[in-house]
MARMARLO-186965 format. One line per field, with one value per residue (C-alpha): residue number from 1; residue in three letters; chain; z, y, x. Coordinates in Angstrom, 3 decimals. Last residue first. Layout:
REM residues N
num = c(NUM  ...)
residu = c(Ala  ...)
chaine = c(A  ...)
pz = c(Z  ...)
py = c(Y  ...)
px = c(X  ...)
END
This chain:
REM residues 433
num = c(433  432  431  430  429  428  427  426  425  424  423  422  421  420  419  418  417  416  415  414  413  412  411  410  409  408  407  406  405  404  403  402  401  400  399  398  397  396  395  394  393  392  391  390  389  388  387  386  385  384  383  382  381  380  379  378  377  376  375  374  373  372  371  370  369  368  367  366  365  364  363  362  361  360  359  358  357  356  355  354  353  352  351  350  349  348  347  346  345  344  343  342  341  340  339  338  337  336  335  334  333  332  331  330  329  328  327  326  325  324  323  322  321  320  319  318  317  316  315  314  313  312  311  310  309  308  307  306  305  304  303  302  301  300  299  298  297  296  295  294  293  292  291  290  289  288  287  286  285  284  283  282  281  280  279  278  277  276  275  274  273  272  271  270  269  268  267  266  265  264  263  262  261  260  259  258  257  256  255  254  253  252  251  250  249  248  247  246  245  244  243  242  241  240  239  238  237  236  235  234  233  232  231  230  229  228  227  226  225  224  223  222  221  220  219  218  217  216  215  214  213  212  211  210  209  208  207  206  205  204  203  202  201  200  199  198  197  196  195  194  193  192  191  190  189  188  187  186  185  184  183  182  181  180  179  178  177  176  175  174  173  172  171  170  169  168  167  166  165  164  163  162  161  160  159  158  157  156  155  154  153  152  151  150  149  148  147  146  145  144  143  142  141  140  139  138  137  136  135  134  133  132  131  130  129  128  127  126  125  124  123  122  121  120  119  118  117  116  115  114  113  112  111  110  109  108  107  106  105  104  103  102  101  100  99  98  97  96  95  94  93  92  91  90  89  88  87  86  85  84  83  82  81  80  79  78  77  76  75  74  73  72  71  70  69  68  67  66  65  64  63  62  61  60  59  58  57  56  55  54  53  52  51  50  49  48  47  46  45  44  43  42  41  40  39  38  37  36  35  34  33  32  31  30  29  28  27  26  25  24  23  22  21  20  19  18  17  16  15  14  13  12  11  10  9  8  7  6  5  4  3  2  1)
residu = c(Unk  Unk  Unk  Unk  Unk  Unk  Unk  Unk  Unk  Unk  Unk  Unk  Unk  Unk  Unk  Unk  Unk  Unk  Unk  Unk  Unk  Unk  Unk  Unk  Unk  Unk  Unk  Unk  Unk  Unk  Unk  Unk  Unk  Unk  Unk  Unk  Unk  Unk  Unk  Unk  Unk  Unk  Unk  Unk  Unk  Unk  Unk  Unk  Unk  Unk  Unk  Unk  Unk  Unk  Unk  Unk  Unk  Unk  Unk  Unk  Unk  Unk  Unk  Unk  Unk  Unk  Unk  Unk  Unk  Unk  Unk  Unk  Unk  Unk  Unk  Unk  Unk  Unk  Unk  Unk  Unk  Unk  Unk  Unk  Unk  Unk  Unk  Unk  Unk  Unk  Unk  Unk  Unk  Unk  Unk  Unk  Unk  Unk  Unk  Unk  Unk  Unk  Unk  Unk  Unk  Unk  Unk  Unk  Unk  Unk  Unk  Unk  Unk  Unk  Unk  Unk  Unk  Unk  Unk  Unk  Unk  Unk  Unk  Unk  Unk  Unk  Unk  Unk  Unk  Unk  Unk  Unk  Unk  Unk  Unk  Unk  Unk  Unk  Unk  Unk  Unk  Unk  Unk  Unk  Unk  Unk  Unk  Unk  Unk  Unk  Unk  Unk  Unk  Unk  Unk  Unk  Unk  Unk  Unk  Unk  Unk  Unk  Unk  Unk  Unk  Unk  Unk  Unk  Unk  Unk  Unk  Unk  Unk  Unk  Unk  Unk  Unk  Unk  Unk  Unk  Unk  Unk  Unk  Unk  Unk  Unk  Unk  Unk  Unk  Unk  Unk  Unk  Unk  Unk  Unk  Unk  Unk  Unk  Unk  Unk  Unk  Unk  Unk  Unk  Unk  Unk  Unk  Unk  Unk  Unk  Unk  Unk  Unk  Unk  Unk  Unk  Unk  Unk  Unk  Unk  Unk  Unk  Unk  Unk  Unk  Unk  Unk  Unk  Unk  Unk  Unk  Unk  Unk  Unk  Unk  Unk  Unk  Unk  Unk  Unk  Unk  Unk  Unk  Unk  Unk  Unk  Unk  Unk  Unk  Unk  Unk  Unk  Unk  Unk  Unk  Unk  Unk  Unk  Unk  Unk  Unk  Unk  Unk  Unk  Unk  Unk  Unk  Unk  Unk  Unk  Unk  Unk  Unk  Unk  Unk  Unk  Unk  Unk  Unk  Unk  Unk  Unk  Unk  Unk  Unk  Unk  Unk  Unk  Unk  Unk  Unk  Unk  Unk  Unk  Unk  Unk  Unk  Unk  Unk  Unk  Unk  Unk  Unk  Unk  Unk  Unk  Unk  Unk  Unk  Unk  Unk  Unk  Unk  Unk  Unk  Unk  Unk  Unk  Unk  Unk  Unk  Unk  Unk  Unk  Unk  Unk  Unk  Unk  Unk  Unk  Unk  Unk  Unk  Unk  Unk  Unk  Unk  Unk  Unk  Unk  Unk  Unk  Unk  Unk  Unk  Unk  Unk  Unk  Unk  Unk  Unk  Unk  Unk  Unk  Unk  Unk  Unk  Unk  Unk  Unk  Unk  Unk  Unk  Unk  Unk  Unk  Unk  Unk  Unk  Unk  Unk  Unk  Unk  Unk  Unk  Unk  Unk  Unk  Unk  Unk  Unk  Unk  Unk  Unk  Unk  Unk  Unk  Unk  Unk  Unk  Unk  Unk  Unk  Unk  Unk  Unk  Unk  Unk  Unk  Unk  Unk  Unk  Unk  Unk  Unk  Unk  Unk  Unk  Unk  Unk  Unk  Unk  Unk  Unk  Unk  Unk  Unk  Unk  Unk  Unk  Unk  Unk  Unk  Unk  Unk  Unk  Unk  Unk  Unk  Unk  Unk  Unk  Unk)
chaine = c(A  A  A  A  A  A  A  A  A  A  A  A  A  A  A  A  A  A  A  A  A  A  A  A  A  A  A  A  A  A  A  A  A  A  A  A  A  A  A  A  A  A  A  A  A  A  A  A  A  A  A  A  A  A  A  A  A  A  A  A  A  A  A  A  A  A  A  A  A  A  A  A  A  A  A  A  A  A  A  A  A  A  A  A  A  A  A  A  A  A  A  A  A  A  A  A  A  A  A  A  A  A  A  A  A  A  A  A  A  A  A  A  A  A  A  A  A  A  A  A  A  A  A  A  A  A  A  A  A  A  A  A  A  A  A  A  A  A  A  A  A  A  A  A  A  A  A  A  A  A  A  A  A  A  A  A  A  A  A  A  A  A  A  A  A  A  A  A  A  A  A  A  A  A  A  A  A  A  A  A  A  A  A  A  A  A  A  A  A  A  A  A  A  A  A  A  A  A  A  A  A  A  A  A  A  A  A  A  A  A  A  A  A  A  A  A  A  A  A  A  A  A  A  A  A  A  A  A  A  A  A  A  A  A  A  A  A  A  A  A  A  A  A  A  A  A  A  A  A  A  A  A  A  A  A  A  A  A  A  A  A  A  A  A  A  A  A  A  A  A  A  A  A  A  A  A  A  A  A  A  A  A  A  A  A  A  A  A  A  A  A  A  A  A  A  A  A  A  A  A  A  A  A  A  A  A  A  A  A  A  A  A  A  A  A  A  A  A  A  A  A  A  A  A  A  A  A  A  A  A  A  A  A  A  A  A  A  A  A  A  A  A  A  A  A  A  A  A  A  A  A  A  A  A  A  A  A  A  A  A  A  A  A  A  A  A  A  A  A  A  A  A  A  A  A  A  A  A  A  A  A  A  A  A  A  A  A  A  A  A  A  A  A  A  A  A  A  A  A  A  A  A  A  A  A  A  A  A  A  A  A  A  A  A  A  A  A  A  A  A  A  A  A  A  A  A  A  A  A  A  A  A  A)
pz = c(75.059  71.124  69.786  67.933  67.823  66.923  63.777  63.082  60.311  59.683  63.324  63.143  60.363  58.525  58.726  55.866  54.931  55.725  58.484  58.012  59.873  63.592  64.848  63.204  60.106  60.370  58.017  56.120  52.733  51.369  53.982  53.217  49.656  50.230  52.465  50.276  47.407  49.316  50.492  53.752  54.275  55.404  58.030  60.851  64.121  67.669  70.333  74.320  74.489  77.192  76.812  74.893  71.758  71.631  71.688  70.332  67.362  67.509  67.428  64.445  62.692  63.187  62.457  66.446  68.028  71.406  72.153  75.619  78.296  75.212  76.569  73.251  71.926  75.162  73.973  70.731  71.836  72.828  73.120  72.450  69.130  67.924  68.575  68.387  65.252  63.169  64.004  64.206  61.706  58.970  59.787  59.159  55.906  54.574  53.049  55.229  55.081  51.009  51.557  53.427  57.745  59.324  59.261  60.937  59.530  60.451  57.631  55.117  55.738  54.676  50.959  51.318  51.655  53.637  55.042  55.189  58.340  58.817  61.545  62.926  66.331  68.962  70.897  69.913  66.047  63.520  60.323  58.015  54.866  53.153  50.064  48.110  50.018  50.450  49.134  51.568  54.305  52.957  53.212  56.497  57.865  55.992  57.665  61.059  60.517  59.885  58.398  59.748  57.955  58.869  56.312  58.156  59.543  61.450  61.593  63.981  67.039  66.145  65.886  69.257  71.181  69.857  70.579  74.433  76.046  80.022  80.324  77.721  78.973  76.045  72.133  69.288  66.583  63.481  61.380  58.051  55.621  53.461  50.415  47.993  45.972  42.671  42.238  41.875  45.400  46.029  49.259  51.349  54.664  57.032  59.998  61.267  61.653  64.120  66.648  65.178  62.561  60.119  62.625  65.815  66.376  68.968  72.128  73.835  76.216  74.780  71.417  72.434  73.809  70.774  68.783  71.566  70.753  66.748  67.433  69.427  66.929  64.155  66.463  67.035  63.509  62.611  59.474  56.276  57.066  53.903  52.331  49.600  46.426  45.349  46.669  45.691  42.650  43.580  46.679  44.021  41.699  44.580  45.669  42.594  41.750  44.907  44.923  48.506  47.887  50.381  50.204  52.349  52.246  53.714  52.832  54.702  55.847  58.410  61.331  59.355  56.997  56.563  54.448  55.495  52.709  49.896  47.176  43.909  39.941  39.789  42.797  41.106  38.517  41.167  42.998  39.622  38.683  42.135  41.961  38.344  39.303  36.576  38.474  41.604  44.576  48.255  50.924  54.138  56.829  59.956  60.709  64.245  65.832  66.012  68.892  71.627  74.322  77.266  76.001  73.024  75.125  77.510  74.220  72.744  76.125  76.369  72.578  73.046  76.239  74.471  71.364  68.124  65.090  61.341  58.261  59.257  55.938  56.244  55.290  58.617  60.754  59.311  60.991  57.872  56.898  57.081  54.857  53.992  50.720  48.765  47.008  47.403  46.259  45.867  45.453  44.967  47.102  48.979  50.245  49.986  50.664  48.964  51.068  49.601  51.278  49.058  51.900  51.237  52.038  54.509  53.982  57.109  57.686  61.802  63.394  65.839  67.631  67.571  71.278  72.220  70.180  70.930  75.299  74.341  72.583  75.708  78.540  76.765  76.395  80.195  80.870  78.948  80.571  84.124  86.905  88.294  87.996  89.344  88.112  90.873  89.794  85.957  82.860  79.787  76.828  73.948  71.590  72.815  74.130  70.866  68.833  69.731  70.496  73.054  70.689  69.475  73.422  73.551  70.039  71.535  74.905  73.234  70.862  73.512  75.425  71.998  70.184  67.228  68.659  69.064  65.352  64.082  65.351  64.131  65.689  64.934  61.373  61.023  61.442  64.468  66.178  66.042  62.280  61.515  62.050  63.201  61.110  62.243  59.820  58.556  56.731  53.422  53.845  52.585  52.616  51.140  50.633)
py = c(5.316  4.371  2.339  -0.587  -1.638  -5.295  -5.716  -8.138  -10.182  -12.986  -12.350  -10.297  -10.873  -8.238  -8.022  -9.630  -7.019  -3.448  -2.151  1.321  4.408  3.083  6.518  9.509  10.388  12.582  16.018  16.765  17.608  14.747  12.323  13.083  12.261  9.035  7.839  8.564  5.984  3.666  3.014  3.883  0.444  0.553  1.084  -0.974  0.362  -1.854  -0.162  -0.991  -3.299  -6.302  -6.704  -10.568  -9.250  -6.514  -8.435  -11.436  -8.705  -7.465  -10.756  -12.093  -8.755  -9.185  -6.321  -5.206  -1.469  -0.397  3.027  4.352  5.465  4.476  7.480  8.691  8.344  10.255  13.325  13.420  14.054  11.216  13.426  11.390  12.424  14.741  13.028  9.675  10.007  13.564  13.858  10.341  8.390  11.405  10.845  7.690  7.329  9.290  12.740  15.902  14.169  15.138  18.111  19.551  20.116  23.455  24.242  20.504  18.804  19.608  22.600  21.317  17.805  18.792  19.208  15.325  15.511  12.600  10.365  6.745  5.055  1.845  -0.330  -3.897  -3.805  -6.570  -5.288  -2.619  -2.752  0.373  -0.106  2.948  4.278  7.198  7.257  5.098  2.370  2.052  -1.469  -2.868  -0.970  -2.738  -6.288  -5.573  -4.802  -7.898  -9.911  -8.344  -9.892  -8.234  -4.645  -0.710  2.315  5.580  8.162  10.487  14.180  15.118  11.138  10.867  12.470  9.830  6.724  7.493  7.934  4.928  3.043  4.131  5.325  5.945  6.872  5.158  3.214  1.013  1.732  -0.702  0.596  -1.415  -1.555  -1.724  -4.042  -2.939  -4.926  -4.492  -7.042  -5.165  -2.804  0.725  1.280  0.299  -1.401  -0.464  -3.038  -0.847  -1.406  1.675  4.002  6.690  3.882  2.001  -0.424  1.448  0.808  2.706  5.816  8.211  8.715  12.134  11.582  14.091  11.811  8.871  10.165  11.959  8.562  7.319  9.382  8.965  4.775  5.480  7.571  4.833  1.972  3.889  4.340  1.002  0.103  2.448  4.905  6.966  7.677  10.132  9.412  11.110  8.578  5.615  4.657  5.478  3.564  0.530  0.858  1.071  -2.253  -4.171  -3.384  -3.706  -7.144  -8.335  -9.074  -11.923  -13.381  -13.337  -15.638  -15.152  -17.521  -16.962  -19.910  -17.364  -18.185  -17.336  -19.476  -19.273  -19.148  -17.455  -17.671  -17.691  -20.368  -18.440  -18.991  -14.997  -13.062  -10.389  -9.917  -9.310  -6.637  -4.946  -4.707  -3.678  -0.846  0.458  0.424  3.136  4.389  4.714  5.456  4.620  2.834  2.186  -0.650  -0.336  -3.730  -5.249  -6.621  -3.708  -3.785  -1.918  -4.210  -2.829  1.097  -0.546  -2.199  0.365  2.590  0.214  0.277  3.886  4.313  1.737  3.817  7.003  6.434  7.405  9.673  8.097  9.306  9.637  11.351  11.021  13.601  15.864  12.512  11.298  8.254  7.263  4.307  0.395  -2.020  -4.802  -5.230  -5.608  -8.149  -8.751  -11.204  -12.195  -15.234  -14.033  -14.502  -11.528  -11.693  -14.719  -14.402  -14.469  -11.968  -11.935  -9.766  -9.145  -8.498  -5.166  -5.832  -5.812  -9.005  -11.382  -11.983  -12.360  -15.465  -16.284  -19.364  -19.390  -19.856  -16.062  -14.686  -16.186  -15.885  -12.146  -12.017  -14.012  -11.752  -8.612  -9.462  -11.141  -7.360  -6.049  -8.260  -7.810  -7.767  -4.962  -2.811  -5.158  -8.202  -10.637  -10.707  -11.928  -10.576  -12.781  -11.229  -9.251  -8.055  -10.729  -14.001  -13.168  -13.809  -18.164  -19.423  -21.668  -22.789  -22.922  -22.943  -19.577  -18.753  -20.142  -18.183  -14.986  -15.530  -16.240  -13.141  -11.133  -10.398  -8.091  -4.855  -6.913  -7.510  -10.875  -13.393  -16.004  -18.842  -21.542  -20.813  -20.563  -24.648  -25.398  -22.328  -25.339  -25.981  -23.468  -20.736  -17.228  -14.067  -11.522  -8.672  -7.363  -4.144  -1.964  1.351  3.770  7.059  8.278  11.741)
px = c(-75.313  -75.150  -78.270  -78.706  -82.040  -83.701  -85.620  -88.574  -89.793  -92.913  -93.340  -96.118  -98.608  -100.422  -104.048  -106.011  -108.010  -107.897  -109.790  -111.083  -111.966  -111.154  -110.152  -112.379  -110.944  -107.640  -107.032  -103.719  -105.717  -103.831  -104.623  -108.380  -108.035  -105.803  -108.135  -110.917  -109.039  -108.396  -112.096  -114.022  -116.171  -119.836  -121.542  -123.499  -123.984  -124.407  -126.672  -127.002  -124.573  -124.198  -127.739  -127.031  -129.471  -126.776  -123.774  -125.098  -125.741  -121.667  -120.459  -122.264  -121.814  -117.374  -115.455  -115.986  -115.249  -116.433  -117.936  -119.315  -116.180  -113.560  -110.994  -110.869  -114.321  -115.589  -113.000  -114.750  -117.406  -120.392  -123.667  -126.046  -127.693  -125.184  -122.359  -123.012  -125.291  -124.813  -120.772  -119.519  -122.072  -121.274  -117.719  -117.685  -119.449  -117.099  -119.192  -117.729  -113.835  -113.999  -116.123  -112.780  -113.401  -113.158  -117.170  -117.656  -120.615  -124.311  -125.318  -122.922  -124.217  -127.505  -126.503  -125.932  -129.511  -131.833  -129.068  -130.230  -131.351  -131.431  -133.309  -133.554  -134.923  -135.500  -132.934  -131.074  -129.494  -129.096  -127.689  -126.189  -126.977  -124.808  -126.792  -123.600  -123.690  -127.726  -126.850  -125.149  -127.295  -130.400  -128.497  -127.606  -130.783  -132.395  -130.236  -131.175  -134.764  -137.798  -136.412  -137.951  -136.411  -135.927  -134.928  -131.943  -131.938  -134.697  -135.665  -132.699  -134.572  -137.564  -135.256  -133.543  -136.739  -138.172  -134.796  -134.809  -131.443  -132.479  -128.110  -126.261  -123.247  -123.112  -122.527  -121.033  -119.649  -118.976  -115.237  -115.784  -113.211  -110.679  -109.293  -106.422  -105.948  -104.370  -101.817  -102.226  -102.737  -98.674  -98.614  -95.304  -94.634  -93.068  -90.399  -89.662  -86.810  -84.884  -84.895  -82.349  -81.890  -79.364  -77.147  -75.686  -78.126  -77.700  -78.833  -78.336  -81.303  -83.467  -83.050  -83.948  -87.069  -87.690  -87.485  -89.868  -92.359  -92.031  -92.024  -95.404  -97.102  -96.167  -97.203  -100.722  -101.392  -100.877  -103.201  -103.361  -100.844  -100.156  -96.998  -96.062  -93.632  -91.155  -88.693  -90.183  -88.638  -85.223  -85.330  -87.097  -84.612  -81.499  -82.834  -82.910  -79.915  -77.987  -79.424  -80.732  -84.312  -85.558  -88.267  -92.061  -95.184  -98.687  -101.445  -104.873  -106.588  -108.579  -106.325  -103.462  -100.968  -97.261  -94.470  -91.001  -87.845  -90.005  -88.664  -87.482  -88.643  -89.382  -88.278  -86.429  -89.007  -91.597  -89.492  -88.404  -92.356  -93.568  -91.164  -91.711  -95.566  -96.243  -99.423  -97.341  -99.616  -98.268  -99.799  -98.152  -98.802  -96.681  -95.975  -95.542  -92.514  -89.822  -87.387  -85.827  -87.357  -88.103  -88.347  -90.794  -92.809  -93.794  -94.208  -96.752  -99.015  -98.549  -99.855  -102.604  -104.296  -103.884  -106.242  -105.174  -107.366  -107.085  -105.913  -101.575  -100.091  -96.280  -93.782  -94.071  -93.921  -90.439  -89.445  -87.016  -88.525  -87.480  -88.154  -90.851  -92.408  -96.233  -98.275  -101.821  -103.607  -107.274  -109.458  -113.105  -116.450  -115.970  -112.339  -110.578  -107.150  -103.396  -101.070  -97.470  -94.625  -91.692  -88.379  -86.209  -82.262  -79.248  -76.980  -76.315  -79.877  -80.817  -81.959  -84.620  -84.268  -80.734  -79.734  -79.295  -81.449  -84.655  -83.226  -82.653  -86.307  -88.063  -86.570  -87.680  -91.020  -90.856  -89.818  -92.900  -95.595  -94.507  -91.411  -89.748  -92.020  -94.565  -96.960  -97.760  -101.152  -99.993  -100.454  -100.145  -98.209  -99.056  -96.486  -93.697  -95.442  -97.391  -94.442  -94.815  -91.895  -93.674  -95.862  -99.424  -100.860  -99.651  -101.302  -104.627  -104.333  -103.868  -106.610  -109.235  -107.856  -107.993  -105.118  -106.144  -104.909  -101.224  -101.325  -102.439  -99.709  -96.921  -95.578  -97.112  -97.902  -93.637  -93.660  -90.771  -88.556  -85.242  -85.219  -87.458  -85.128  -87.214  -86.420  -84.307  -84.102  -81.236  -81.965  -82.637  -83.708  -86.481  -86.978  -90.588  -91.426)
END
C-alpha cells in the first residue's frame, strides 16, 4: 500500500540557474548523443550534466561521468544554484500536450515513497546494463534526479480534488516547456491539511510503475547496500525512499505511446522465408507504401495486428485465433498477459520465429527499441536493421491487470506520453555513517 512523505526538494533558482527550459532533461533513457549535446549546449546548469554526462578517453576510477555528477551537484549547492524548500511538502505536477490531434492534461504530484518492493506492482522486465549504470550514479551522488512514475486508481479522486483546490488562483513555482512544446509546471503544497488528506487518501491504495522501472530496481539495490553497511537513515530524504510522481488513472490525460522493435544480427534472415513460417499462425498481408502498413495495423488494434518492415516490404500480419494463443503462449502466464499485444509479438514472432529468448532480449545482442516510425523505416531502408515491428499501445488499464496478477510484460511494454522531466525537483540524501 502506498506510503508517502512530504520533503524538501531542491529546486534550481532562476535568478542565478537562468530560464528552467534550459535546464531541464527527458529521462536519462531518453538522452540520446544528439540530445546530450543539445541540452549541454542549453546551459551549463543544465541536469543532464548530472543523469547523463559526456564520457571522456581519459575516463578512470578516479575520474568519469559519475564523479563529474557529483562534482557538479556540490558546486549547484554550494553557490545557490539549486536551492532546497525550507518546509517539507507534496509538489502538483502539470503536463499539458498534444497527443493525437487533441489538447490534453495531465495532472499528478511529487513525494517520496517508502521503498517497499513487496507493495509495489513492477509490469515490465529490466535490463542489467541500465541498472549498473543508475547504481554507479547513485553511490556517487546520493541523490534522486529522475521520476519514478506511479499510477494509482481512486475512483473517488479525494486526493486530486484537495491537491487542485489547494492550488487554485496560485503561480507554479517551476514552469517549463519540452522539446515537443510540451508545458510542464509544478507548486508547492505545504499545508498540513492538505497533506495529511492526500497520505490518508492514498494509503490503501496500490502502486504501479508506469515509467522507471530500472530507477526503482536500482534505488531497492542500493537501499540494501546501505543497509549491509550499517547505514542508517538521517532525514526523511534518504535512501530508504524515492522520489515519485503519483497519477491517479481515474483522472483524465493519460496517454501511452508503443514502443517498436527493431531487429539486426539475423543470421541468412530472408523476408519470404519469414512471412511463410509466420503464415502458420498470423494472416499475411501485403501494403504499397509503409503508410498504408501503418494505417492497417491501426486499425487491426483489436485482432492483434502487427507491422512488418524489411526492405522494400510493407507487411502485417494479424493473429488468426486468439484461441491459438493458448496452444503457443506460456502455460504459467494469466489470459490477461496471454492477449497484450506484446507478448503475443515476444513469444510467437521473435521468439518463436528466430529464436531470440528471453535472455537475448536482455543483453540487447538483436533487438533495439525506437517510438519514432520515421526513424525506425530509415533504419531499415538505411540496412542498418534487418526488421523494424510495428504494434500497438498496451493501455492503463492491462497494466494494471497484469500488475495485479504479480506477472511482468516483456521490457519496453509501454511508453507513456509526455515523459517526465528531470530537474523540475530533486532530493539529496542524508545518511548516518
Amino acid at each position: 500500500m502506498a506510503n508517502i512523505i512530504p520533503f524538501r526538494g531542491y529546486r534550481f533558482d532562476p535568478a542565478k540557474a537562468g530560464d528552467p527550459s534550459t535546464l531541464v532533461s527527458p529521462p536519462y533513457d531518453r538522452v540520446y548523443d544528439d540530445v546530450r549535446e543539445d541540452l549541454h549546449n542549453k546551459s551549463p546548469h543544465n541536469i543532464v550534466r548530472v543523469i547523463k554526462g559526456k564520457p571522456t578517453a581519459a575516463d578512470n576510477e578516479q575520474s568519469n561521468v559519475y564523479t563529474r555528477a557529483a562534482d557538479a551537484l556540490d558546486q549547484w549547492i554550494e553557490s545557490g544554484i539549486l536551492v532546497r524548500d525550507v518546509e517539507p511538502g507534496f509538489y502538483a505536477y502539470h503536463q499539458d500536450y498534444s497527443f493525437g490531434g487533441e489538447r490534453l492534461s495531465r495532472k499528478g504530484f511529487i513525494a517520496l515513497g517508502k521503498l517497499e518492493p513487496e507493495k509495489v506492482h513492477a509490469h515490465e522486465r529490466t535490463l542489467k546494463g541500465p541498472k549498473e549504470d543508475r547504481l554507479r550514479l547513485m553511490r556517487a551522488t546520493e541523490g534522486n534526479f529522475g521520476h519514478i512514475f506511479m499510477l494509482y486508481n481512486d475512483p473517488d479522486r479525494t486526493a486530486d480534488r484537495a491537491i487542485a483546490k489547494s492550488i487554485e488562483g496560485t503561480s507554479p513555482v517551476v514552469e517549463a516547456v519540452d522539446a515537443d512544446g510540451n508545458q510542464h509546471r509544478v507548486w508547492r503544497i505545504t499545508d498540513p491539511a492538505v497533506i495529511s488528506v492526500v497520505q490518508e487518501a492514498l494509503a490503501g491504495r496500490d502502486l504501479y510503475i508506469a515509467d522507471g522501472h530500472h530507477r526503482y530496481e536500482t534505488a531497492v539495490n542500493f537501499m540494501q547496500e546501505c543497509g549491509q553497511k550499517g547505514w542508517t537513515p538521517a532525514a526523511p530524504e534518504s535512501f530508504d525512499v524515492r522520489m515519485m510522481t503519483l497519477f491517479n488513472i481515474a483522472e483524465p490525460g493519460m496517454s501511452i505511446r508503443p514502443i517498436y522493435r527493431l531487429v539486426h544480427g539475423l543470421k541468412d534472415f530472408d523476408i519470404e522465408r519469414f512471412v511463410s513460417q509466420a503464415e502458420e499462425q498470423f494472416v499475411v498481408s501485403r501494403h504499397a507504401s509503409f503508410d498504408a502498413m501503418a494505417e492497417a495495423t491501426t486499425a487491426g488494434r483489436k485482432d492483434h495486428t502487427f507491422g512488418c518492415v524489411a526492405k522494400g516490404a510493407y507487411i502485417t500480419l494479424k493473429l488468426r485465433d486468439e484461441a491459438s494463443l493458448a496452444q503457443w503462449m506460456p502455460a504459467d502466464r494469466s489470459d490477461d498477459w496471454k492477449r497484450l499485444d506484446v507478448s503475443i509479438l515476444h513469444t510467437m514472432v521473435l521468439e518463436r520465429l528466430f529464436g531470440i529468448d528471453a535472455k537475448a532480449l536482455e543483453e540487447q545482442t538483436h533487438v533495439t527499441y525506437t517510438v519514432d516510425l520515421a526513424k525506425g523505416l530509415e533504419a531499415v531502408e538505411s540496412g542498418a536493421e534487418q526488421l523494424f515491428l510495428v504494434l500497438n499501445p498496451t493501455s492503463a488499464e492491462e497494466v494494471v491487470r497484469v500488475a495485479d496478477q504479480g506477472e511482468k510484460m516483456p521490457q519496453k511494454s509501454t511508453d507513456f506520453y509526455p515523459k517526465l522531466l528531470t530537474g523540475l525537483v530533486l532530493t539529496r540524501m542524508e545518511i548516518n555513517k
